[in-house]
Structure formats: C-alpha cells, structure tokens
N, C-alpha and C positions, 0 to 999 in steps of 0.2 A: 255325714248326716246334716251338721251345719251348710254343708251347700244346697240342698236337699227342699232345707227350712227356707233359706235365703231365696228360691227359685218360686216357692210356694207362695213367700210373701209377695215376692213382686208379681206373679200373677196375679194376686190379690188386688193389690194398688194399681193396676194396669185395665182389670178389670173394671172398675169403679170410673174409670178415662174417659171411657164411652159407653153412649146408649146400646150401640150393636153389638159392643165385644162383650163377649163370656169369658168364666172360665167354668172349672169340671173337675170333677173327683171319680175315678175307677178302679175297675180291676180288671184282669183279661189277661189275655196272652197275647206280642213278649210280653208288656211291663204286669207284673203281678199287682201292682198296687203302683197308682201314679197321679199325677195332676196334669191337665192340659189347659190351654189357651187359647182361645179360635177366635183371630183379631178381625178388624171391620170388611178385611177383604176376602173373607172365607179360608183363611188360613190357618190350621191349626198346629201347634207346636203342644208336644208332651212329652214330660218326662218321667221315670219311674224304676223299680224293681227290677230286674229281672223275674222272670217266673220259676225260674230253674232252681235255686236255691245257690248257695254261694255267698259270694259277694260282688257287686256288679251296677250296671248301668244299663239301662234301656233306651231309648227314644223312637220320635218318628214326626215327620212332617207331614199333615194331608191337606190338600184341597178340596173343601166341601164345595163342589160341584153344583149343586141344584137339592131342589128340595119343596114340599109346597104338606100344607094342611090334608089331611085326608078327613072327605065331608064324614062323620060320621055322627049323626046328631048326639048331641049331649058329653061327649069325647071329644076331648082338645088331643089332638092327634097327629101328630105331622110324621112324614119321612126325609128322611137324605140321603145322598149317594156323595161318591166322588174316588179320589185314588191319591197313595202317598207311598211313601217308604219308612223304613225300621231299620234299627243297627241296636245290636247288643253287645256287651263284654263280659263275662262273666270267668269270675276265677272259683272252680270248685275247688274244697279243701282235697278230695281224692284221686280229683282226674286232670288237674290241671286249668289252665286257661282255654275261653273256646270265645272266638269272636263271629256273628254273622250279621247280613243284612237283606232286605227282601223289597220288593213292590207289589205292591197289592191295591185291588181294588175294594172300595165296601161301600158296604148300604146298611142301615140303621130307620128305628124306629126311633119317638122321644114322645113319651106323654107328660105333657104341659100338669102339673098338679095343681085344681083350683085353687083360686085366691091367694096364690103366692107365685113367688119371681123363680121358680126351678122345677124342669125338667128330666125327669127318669128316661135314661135311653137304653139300651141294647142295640149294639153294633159287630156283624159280621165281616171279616178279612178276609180276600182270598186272593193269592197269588203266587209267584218262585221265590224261593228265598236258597242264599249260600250259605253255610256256616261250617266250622275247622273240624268237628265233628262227620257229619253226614252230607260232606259234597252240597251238590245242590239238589232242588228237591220242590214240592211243594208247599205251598206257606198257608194254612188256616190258623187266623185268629181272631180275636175277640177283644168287645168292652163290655162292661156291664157299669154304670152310674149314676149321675149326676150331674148335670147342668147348672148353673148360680146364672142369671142372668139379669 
C-alpha cells in the first residue's frame, strides 16, 4: 500500500513538471481502481488494482497516438486513440496465483469540464491477451475517470 501512495505521489509531483504532462485517476478493467501518467510524449504509464479480487498488481503502458477536439458547439469534447499493453498478478485466496498480459488497441472520449483544469473520459480496450487461467483469448477492457491537467 505504501508503494501504492509513493507511486501516486510522484505522479503528482511529476505532473506539476510540465504544461503537457497529466496525470489521472480510474477505474476499469484489468486495473479496478488505479492512477496513470501520460508524459509530454504521449506516453502513458498506470498502475492499479487488479479487478479480480485477491491481492495483486496491474499495470500498462499506452501510446496515445492522435487525437483532436470534436467541433461540437458549446461542448469541449475531444477524442483519442492509440495501442499499448497490460500484465497483471494476482494471488486469489481460493485458487491460487494467476498472472497474464495483453495488447490491445483503444479509443476514448474526454469532456474538458468548464472553467477548470480536468477532464472526464471513458476509454474502450480491445485486443488478445494470455493469462494461467484461460490460455489465450480475447482482451476487452476499459477506463472510466479523470484527467488533472
């Protein structure tokens, strides 16, 4: 848990760096509940929960690809895309340990909320992913958040 804090803080302090860098608070699947970073070169690193229940670790690096405002009068509204990967660990108390990881592409909404610095998005996953449980297979997941920018 104290790594957890310690990761959260320097996203924090890391954020505040730069004009371009963010960072982000969600929930989705893998990480049920996590923080991310997305530095000046469209890079994002996050970490978080598993969704599984247990005890465990998530992560995933993506490259936000592109992205641009969607004219819609009166709505600050933008889209993005782009593609990354996920790895999880997770030790359930009943079934043991199960580790997997995935690549996947996504695309996301983010509505800019007026007269402040953050951003609500909803973000779609899609792609293969392996894990010790069910082989390989296909990978849908998700974010739901917030933006700090």
């Amino acid at each position: 848990m104290r790594k957890a804090l310690f990761v959260a803080g320097l996203v924090l302090v890391f954020s505040f760096a730069s004009a371009k860098a963010y960072f982000g608070v969600f929930s989705g699947y893998p990480e049920a509940i996590g923080v991310q970073y997305t530095m000046n070169n469209n890079m994002r690193f996050s970490i978080g929960l598993p969704a599984y229940g247990g005890f465990g670790v998530a992560g995933s690096v993506d490259m936000i690809m592109g992205g641009d405002a969607l004219d819609i009068e009166g709505i600050d509204l933008r889209y993005y895309y782009g593609a990354g990967a996920s790895a999880f660990f997770t030790n359930y108390t009943l079934y043991g340990s199960a580790f997997g990881f995935n690549g996947h592409g996504l695309a996301a909404l983010e509505w800019m909320v007026p007269n402040t610095n953050f951003g609500i998005f909803s973000e779609i996953q899609l792609g293969a992913e392996y894990d010790t449980y069910f082989g390989f297979g296909p990978f849908y997941g998700g974010r739901f958040g917030v933006n700090f920018y």
